[in-house]
Backbone bond lengths (Angstrom), bond angles and torsions (degrees), N, CA, C in turn:
res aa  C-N    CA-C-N  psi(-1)  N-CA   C-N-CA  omega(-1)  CA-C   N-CA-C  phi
1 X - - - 1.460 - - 1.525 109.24 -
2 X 1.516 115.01 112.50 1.296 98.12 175.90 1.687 117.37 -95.65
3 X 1.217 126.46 154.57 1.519 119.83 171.36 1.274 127.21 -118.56
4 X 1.373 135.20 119.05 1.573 135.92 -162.00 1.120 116.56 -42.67
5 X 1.273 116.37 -177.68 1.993 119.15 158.98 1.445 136.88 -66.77
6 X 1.465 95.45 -33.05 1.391 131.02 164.99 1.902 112.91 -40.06
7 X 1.308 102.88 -86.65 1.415 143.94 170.79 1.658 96.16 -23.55
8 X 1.497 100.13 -66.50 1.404 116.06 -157.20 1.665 116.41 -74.46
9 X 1.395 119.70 -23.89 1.351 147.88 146.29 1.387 129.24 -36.78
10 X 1.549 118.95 -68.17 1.238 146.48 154.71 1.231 99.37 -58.78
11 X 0.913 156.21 -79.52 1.756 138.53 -171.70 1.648 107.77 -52.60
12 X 1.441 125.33 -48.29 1.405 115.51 -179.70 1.366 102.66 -66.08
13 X 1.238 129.74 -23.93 1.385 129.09 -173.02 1.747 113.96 -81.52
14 X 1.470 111.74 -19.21 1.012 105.73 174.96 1.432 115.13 -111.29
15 X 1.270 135.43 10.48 1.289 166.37 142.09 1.578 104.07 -41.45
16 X 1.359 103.11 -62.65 1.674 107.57 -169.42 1.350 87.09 -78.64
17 X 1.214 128.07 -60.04 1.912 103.59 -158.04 1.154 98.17 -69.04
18 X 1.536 150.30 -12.40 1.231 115.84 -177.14 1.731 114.16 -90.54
19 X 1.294 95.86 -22.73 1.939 97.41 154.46 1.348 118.13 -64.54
20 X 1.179 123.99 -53.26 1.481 113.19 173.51 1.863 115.30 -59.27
21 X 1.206 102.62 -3.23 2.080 107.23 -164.93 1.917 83.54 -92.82
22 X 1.718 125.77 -59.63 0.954 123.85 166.33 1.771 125.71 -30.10
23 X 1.640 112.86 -64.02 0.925 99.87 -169.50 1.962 121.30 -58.98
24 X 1.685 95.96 -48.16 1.347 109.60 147.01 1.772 117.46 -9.83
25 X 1.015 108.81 -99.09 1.718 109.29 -174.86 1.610 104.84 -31.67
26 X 1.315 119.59 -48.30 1.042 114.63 -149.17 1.348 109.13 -94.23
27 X 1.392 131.21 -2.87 1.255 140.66 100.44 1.737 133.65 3.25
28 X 1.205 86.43 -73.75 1.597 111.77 179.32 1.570 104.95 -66.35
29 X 1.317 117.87 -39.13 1.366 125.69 -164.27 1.696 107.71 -55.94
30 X 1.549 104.90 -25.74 1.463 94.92 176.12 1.805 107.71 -94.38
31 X 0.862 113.18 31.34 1.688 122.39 -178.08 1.653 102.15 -123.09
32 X 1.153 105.00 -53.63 1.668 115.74 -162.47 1.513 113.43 -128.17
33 X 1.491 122.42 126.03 1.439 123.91 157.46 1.502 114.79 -52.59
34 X 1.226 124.64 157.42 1.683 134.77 -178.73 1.716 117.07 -46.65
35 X 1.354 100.86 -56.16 1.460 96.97 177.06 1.004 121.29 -64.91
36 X 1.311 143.42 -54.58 1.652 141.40 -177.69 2.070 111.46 -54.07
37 X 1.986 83.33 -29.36 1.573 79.32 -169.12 1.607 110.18 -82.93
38 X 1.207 103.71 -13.33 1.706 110.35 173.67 1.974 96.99 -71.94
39 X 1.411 97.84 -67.39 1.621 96.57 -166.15 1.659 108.13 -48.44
40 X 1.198 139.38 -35.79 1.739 144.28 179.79 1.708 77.17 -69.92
41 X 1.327 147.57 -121.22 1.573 145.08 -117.39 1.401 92.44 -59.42
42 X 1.489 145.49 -45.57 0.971 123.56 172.20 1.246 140.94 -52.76
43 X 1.509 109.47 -40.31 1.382 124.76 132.15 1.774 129.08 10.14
44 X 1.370 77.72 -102.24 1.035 111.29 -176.06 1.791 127.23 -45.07
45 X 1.635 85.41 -64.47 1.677 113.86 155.34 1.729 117.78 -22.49
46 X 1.387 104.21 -53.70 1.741 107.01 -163.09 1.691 107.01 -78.15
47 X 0.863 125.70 -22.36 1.758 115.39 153.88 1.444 122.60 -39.60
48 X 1.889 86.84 -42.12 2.325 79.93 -174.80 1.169 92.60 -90.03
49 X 1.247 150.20 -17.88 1.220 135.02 171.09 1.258 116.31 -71.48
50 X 1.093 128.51 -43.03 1.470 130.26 149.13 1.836 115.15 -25.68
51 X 1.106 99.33 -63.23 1.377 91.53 -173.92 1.742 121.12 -89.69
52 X 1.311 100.03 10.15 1.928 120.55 154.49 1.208 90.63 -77.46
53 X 0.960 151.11 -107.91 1.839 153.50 -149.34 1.242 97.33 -50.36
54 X 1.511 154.86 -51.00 1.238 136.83 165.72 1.684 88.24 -43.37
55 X 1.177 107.20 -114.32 1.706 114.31 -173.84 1.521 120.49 14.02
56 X 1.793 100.51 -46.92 1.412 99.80 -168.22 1.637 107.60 -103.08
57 X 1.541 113.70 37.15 1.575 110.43 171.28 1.009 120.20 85.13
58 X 2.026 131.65 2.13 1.946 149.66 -170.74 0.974 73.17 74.48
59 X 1.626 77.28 168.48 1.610 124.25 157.24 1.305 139.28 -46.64
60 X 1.746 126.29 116.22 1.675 99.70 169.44 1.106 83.68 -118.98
61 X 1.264 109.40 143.48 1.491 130.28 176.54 1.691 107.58 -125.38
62 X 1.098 113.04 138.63 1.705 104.97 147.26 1.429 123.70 -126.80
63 X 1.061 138.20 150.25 1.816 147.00 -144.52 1.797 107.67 -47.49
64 X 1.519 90.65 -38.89 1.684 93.28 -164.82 1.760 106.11 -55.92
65 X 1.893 106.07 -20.17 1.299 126.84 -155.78 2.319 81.15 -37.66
66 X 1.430 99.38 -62.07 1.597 109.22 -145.03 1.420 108.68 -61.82
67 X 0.739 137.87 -36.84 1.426 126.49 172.41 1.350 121.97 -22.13
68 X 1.420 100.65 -92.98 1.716 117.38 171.23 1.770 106.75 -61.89
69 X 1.100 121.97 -9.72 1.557 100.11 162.53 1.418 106.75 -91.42
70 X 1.444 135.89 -48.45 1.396 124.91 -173.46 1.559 114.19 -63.70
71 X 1.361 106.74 0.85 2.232 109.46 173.84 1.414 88.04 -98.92
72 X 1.068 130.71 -49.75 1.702 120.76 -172.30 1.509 101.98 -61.46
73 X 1.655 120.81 -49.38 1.631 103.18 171.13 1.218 126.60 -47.31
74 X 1.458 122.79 -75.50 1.399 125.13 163.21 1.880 120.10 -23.31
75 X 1.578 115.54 -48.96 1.447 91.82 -173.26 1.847 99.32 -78.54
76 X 1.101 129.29 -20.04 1.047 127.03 -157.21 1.715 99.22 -78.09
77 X 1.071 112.76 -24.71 1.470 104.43 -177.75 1.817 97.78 -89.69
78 X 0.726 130.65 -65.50 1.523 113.57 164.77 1.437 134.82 -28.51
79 X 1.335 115.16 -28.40 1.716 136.91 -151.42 2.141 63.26 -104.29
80 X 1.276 115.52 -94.32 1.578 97.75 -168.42 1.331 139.87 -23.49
81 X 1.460 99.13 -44.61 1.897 109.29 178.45 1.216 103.29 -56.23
82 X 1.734 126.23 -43.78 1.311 122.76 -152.89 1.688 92.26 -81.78
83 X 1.448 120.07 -47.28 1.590 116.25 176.27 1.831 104.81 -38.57
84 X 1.353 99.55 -77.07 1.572 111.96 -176.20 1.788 97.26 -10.06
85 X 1.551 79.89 -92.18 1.920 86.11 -178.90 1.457 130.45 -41.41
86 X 1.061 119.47 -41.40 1.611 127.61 159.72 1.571 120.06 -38.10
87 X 1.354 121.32 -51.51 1.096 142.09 -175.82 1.614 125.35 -74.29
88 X 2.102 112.48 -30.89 1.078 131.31 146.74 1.245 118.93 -56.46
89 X 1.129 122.46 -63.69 2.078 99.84 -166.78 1.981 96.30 -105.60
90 X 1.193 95.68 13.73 1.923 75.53 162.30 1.178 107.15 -142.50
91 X 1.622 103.56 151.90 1.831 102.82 179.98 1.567 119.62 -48.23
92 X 1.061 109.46 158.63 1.500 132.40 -174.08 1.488 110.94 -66.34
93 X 1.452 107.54 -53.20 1.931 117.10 173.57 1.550 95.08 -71.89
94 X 1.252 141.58 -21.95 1.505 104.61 169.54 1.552 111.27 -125.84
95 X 1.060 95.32 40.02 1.730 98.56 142.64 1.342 128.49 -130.86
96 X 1.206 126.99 -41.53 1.676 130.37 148.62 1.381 128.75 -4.17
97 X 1.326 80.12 -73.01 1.691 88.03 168.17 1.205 150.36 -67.03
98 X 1.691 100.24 -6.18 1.510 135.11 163.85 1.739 102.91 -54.82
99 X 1.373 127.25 -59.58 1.057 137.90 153.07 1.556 113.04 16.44
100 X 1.191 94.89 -60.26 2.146 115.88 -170.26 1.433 97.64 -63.18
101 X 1.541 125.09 -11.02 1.140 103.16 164.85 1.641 134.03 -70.44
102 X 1.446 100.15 -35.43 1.446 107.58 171.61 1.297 133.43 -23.36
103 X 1.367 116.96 -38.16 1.548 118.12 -175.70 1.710 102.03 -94.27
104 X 0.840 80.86 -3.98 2.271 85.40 -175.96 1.866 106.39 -106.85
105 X 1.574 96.89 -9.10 1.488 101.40 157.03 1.723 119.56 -94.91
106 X 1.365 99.90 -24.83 1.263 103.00 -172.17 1.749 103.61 -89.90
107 X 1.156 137.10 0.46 1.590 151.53 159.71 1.287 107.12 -75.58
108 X 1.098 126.29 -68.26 1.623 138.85 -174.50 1.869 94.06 -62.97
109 X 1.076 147.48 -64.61 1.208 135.12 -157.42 1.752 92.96 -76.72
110 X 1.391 136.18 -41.71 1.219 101.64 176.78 1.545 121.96 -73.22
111 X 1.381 116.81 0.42 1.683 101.37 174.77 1.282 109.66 -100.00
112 X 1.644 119.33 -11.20 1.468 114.07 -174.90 1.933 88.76 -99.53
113 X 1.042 151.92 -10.39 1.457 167.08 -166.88 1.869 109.64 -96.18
114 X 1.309 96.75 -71.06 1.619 108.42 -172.82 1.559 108.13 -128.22
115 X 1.487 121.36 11.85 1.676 105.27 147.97 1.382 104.47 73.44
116 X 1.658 119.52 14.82 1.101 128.04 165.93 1.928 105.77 -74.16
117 X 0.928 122.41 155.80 0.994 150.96 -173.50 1.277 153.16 -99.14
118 X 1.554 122.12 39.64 1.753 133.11 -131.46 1.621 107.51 -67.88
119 X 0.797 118.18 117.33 1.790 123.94 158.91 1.415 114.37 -15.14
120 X 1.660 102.72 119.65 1.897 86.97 177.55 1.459 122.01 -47.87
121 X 1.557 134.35 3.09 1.159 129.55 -163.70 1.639 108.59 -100.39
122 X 1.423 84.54 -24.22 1.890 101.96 172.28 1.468 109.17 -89.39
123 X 1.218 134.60 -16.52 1.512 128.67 141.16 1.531 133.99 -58.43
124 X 1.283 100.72 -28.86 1.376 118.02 177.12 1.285 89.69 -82.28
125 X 1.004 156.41 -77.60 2.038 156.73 -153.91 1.957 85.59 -54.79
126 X 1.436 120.98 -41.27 1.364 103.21 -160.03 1.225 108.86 -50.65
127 X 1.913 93.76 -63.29 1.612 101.06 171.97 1.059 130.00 -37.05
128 X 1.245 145.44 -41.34 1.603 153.52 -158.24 1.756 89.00 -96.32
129 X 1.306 141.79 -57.77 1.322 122.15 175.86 1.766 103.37 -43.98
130 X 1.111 115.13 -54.24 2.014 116.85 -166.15 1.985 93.15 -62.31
131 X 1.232 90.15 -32.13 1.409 69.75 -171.79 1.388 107.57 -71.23
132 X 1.116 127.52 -38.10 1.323 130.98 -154.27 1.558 117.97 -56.88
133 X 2.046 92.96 -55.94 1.205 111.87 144.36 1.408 119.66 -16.05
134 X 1.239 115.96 -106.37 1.287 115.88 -177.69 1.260 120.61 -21.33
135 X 1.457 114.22 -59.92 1.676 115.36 -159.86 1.951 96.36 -60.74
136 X 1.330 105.71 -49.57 1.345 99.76 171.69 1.478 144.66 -23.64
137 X 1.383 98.10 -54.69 1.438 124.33 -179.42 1.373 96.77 -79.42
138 X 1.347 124.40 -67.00 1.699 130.84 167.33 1.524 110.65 -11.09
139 X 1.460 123.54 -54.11 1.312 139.44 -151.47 1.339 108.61 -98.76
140 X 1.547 106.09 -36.60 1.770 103.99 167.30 1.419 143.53 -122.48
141 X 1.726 89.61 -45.98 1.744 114.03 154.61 1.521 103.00 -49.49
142 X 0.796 94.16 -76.60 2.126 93.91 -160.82 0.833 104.97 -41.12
143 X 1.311 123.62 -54.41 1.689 130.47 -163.01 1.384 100.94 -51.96
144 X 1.560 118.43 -57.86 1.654 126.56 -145.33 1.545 89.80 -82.44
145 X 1.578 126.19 -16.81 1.485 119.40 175.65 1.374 132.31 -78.46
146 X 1.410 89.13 -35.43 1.418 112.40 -176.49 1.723 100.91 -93.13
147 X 1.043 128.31 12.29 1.134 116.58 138.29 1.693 106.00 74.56
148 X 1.807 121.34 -157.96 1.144 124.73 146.88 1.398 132.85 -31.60
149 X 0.959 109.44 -24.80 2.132 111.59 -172.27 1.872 86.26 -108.71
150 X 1.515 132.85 28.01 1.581 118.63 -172.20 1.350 99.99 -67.62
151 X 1.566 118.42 -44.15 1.571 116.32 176.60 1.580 124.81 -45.04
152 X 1.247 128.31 -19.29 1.195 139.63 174.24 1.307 118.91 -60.25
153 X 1.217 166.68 51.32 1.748 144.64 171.53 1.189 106.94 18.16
154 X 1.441 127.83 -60.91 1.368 122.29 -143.77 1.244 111.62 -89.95
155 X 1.771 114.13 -9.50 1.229 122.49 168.91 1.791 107.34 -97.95
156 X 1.147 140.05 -52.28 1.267 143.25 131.04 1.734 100.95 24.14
157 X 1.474 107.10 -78.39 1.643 140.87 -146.45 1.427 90.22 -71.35
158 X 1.722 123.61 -35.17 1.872 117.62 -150.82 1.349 90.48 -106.48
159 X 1.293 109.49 -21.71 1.719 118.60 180.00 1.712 120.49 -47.87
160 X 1.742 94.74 -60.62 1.291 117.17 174.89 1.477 115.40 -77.48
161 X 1.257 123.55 -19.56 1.382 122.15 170.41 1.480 119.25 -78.12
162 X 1.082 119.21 -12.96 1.597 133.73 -173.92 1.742 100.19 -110.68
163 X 1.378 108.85 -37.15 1.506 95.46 -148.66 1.797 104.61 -70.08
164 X 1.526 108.07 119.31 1.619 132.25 -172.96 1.745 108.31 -42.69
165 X 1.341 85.91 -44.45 2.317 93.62 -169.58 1.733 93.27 -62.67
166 X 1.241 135.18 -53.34 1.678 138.11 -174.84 1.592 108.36 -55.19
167 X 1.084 102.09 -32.51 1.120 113.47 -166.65 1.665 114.64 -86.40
168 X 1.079 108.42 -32.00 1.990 118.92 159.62 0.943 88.70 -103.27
169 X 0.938 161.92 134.34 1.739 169.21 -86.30 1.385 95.49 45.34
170 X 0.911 129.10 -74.49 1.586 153.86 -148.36 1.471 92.51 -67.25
171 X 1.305 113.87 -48.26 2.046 111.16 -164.35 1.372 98.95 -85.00
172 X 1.732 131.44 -23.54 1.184 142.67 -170.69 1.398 104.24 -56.26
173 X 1.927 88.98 -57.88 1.687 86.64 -177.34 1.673 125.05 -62.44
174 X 1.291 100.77 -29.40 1.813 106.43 -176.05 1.567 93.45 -58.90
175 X 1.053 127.03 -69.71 0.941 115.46 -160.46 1.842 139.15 -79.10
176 X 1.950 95.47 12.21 1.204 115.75 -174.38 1.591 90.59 -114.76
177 X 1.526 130.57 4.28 1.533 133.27 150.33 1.305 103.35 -79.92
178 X 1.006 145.09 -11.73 1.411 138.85 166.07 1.497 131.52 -84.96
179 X 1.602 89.23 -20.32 1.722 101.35 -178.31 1.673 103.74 -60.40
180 X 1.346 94.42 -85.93 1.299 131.10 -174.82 1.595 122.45 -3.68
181 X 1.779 108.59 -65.51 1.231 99.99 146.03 1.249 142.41 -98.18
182 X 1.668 115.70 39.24 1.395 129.16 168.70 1.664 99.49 -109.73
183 X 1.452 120.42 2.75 1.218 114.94 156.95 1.563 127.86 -120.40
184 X 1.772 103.61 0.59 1.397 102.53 152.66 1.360 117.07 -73.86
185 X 1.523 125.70 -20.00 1.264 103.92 173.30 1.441 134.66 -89.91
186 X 1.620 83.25 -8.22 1.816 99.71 -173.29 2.285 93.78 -63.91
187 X 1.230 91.91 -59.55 1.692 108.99 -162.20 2.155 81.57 -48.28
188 X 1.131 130.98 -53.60 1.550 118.00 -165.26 1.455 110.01 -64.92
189 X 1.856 103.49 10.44 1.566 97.13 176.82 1.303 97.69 -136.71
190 X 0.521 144.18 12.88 1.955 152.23 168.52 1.747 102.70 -143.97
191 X 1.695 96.81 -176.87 0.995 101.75 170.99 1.258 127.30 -114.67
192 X 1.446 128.01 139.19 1.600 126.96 -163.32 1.809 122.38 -27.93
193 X 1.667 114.78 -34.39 1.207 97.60 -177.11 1.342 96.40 -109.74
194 X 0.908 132.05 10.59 1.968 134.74 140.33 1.032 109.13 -48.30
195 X 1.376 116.22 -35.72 1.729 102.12 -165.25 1.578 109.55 -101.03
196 X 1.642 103.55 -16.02 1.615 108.68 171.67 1.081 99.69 -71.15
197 X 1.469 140.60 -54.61 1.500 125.54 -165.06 1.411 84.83 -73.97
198 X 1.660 147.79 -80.27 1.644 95.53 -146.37 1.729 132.44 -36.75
199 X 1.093 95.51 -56.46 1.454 112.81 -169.77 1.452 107.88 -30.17
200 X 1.486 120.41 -50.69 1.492 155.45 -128.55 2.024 70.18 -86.64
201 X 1.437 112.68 -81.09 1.314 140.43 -159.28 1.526 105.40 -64.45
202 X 1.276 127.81 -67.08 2.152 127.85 146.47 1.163 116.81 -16.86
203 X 1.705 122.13 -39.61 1.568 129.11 -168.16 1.595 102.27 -90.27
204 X 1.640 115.34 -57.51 1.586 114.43 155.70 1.834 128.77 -45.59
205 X 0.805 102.64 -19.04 1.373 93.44 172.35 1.810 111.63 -126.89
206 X 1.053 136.41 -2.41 0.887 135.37 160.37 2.198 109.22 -74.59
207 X 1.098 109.26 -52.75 1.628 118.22 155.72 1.665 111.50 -33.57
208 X 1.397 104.21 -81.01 1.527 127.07 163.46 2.234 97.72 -9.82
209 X 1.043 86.17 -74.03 1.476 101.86 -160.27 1.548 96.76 -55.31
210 X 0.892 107.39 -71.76 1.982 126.27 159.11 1.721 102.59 5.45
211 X 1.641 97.21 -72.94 1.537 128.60 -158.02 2.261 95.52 -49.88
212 X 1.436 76.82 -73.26 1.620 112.33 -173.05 1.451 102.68 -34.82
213 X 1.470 112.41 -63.08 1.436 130.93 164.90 1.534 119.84 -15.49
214 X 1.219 101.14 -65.29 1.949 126.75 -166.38 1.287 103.76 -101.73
215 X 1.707 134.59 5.90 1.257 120.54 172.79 1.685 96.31 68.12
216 X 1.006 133.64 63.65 1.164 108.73 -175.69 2.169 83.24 -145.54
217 X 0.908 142.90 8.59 1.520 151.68 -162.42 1.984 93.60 -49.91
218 X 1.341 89.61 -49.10 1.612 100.84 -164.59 1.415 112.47 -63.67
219 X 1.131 135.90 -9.47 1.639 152.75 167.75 1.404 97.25 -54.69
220 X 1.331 130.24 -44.81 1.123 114.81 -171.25 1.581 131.43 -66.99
221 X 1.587 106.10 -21.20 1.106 121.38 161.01 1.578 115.28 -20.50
222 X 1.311 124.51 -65.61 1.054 136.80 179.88 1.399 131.48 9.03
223 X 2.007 91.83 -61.74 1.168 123.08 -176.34 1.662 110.21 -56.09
224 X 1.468 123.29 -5.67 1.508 103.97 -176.01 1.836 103.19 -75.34
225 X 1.024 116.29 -34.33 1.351 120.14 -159.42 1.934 107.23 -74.80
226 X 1.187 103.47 -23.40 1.549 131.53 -179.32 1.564 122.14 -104.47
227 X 1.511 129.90 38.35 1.309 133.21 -173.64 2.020 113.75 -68.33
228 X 1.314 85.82 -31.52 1.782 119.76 -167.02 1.713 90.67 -53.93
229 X 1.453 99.33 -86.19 1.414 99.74 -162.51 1.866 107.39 -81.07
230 X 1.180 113.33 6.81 1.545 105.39 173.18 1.885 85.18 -82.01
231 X 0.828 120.09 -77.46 1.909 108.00 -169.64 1.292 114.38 -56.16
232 X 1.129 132.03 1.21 1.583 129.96 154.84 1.584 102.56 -88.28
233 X 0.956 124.46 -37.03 1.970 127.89 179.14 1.238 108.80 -57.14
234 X 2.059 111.86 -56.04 1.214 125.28 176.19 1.662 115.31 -58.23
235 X 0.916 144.49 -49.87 1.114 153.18 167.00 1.624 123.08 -44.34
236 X 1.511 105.22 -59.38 1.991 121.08 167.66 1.866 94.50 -45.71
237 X 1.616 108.22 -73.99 1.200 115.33 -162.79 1.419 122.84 -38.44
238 X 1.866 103.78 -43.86 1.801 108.79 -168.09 2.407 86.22 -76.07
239 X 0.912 102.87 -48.78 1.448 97.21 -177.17 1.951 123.79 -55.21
240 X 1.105 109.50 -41.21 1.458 119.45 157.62 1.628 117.70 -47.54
241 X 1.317 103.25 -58.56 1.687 109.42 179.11 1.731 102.70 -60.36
242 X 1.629 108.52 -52.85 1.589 92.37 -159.57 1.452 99.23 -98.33
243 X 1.217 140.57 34.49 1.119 133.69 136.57 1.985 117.46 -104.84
244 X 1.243 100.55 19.12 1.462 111.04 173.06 1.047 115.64 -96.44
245 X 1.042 87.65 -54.28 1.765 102.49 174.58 1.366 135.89 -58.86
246 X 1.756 86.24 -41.83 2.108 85.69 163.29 1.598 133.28 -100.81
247 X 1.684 85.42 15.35 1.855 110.51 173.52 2.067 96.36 -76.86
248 X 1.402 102.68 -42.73 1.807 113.74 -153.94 2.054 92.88 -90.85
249 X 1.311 105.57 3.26 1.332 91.18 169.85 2.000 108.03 -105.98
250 X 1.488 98.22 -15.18 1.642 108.00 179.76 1.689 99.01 -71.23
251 X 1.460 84.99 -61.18 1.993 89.77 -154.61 1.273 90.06 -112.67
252 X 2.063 102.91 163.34 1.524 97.83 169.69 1.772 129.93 -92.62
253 X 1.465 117.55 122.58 1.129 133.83 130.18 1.725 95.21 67.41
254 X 1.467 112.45 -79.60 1.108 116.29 -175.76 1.508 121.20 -64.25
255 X 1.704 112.07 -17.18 1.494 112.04 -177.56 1.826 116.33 -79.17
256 X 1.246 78.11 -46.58 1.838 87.71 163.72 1.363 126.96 -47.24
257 X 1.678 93.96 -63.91 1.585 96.20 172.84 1.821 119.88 -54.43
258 X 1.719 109.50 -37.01 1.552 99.26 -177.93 1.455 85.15 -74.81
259 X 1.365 164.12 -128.99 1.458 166.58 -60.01 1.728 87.85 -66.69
260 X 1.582 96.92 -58.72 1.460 106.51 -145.06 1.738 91.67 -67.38
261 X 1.201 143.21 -52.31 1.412 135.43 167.78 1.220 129.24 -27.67
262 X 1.093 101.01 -45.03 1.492 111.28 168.17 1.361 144.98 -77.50
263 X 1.028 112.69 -43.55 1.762 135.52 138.79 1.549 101.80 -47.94
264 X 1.540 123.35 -39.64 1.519 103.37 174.38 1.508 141.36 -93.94
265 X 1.836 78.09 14.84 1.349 92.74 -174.10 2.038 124.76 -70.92
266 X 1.928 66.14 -52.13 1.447 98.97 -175.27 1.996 112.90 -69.99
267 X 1.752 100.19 -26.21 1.783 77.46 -161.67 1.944 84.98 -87.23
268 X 1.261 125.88 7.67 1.501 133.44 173.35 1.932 90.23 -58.21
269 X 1.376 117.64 -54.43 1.209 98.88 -140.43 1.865 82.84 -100.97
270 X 0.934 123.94 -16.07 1.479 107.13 151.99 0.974 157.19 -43.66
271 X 1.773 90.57 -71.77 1.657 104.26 135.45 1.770 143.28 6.98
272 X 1.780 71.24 -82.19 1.782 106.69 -174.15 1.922 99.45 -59.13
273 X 1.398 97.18 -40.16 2.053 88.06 -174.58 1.374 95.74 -85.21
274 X 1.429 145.74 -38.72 1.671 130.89 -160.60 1.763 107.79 -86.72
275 X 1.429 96.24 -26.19 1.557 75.81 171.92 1.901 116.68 -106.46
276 X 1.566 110.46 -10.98 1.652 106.04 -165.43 0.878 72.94 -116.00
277 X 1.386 163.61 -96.61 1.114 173.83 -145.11 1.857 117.47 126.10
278 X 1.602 95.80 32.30 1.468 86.36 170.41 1.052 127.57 -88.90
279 X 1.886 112.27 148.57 1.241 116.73 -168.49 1.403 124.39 -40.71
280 X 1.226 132.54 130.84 1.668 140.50 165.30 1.831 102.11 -103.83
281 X 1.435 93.70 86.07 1.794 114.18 155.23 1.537 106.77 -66.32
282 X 1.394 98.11 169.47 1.249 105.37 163.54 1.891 94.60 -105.72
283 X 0.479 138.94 55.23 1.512 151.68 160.08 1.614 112.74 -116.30
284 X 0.990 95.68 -55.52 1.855 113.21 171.00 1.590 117.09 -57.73
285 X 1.743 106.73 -35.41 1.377 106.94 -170.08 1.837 103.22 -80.31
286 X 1.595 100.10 -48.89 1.504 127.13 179.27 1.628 98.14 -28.30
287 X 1.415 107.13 -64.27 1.632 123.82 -165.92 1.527 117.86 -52.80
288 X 1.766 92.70 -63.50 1.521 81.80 171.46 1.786 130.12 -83.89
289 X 1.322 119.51 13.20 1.003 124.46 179.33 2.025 87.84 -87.25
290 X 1.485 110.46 -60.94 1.571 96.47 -175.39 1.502 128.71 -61.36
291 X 1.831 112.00 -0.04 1.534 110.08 172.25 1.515 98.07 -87.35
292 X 1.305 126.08 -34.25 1.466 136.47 171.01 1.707 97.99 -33.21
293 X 1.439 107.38 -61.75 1.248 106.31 -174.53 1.645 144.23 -70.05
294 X 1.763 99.98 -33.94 1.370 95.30 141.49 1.202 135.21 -86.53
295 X 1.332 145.99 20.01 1.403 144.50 128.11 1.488 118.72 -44.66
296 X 1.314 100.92 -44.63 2.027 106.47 173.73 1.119 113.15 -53.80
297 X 1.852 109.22 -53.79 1.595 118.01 -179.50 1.886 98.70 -46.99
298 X 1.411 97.04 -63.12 1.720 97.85 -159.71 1.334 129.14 -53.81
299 X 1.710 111.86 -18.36 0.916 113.01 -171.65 1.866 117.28 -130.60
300 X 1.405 102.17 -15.76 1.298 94.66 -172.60 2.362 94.77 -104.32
């Protein structure tokens, strides 16, 4: 399969802002709890999307557009909260890379769902993503949870079964295998930055409502102490989306998602040592380079 210059651009391009959108939040995370910090970038966000659909000539939409865009809103604001929080109390290199599960959720639900049928080669990528997983967490999570007894297995084993950040990592991805092609079909019925501003504007006011709901409006405050990385967040985020979007109208679906996994594997655990200073093993690198690899199996 070959892929143009174009294609290959726009996916590395949206690769980096969505690592820089990660580190961002998690940034923010010591300024702002998840919900307020979703409802402010979403916020914020739907102005430039606004002025993408001006830019790009309005909106054409036709009816079927809402369906599959209002399920991609809804999981996407959930699929964020759970990132947000994930990303606050656990390191950055071992949750990121959890991510690679997504396409090995989105395999398994269509054969246990629609009786589709994955290539033994896309069973083989499953395994090697679970494994990767594991060894990951094995090598750093567990260890740093389990504390004094980390040398143990059996503490290792209760570490990773409990530990909360793997665990929204883990639901992030299920439910960011669902987006993906509930927004290839949205974009074949609207137009790409039609579908960034809904989302952008559905996610702001669905939050909004959230806030208002729980007495909770005043959380947002937050943001005075945090201006820095909210306009570095705002910025990654609108660039991630609209270079996603016009990567999944070039190539299919699955090429994006393997490039971009993989590339997000690695600047995760980079990241995680140049700016927090978490350790970069070669255990850590090993891991997410082999979930990198069954994503390729699974999907390409």
């Amino acid at each position: 399969m070959s892929i143009g210059a174009l294609p290959l651009l726009l996916i590395a391009a949206s690769s980096l802002s969505s690592s820089g959108f990660d580190l961002s939040r998690k940034l923010l995370g010591r300024h702002l709890k998840p919900l307020p910090m979703v409802f402010l970038l979403t916020l914020a966000s739907a102005p430039l999307f606004a002025a993408a659909v001006a830019f790009d000539g309005g909106a054409r939409i036709v009816p079927a557009y809402y369906p599959p865009a209002t399920a991609s809103l809804l999981l996407n604001i959930v699929a964020n909260l759970a990132f947000i929080q994930s990303v606050r109390i656990a390191p950055l290199s071992l949750t990121v890379p959890l991510l690679s599960l997504t396409p090995a959720f989105t395999t398994v639900l269509g054969f246990l769902v629609l009786g589709e049928r994955p290539a033994a080669g896309a069973w083989l990528g499953i395994a090697l993503v679970v494994a990767g997983a594991f060894w990951l967490h094995w090598a750093g999570g567990g260890a740093a949870a389990a504390g004094e007894g980390a040398r143990r297995p059996s503490r290792r084993l209760a570490a990773l079964a409990v530990h909360p950040g793997a665990w929204l990592m883990a639901t992030t991805a299920l439910l960011w295998s669902l987006t993906i092609p509930l927004d290839k079909l949205a974009i074949g019925r609207a137009t790409a930055p039609f579908h960034g501003l809904f989302l952008m504007v559905g996610g702001a006011l669905g939050t909004f409502a959230i806030l208002v709901a729980t007495g909770r409006l005043g959380e947002v405050r937050g943001i005075r102490g945090a201006w820095a990385p909210f306009a570095t967040a705002l910025v990654a985020s609108t660039l991630d989306l609209g270079f996603q979007l016009a990567a999944i109208r070039l190539v299919l679906v699955s090429v994006v998602e393997t490039l971009k996994r993989g590339l997000g594997n690695l600047l995760a655990v980079a990241l995680g040592r140049l700016v927090f200073g978490e350790a970069m093993t070669w255990q850590k690198v090993a891991a997410a380079v082999l979930m990198a690899a069954g994503v390729a199996l699974i999907l390409l």
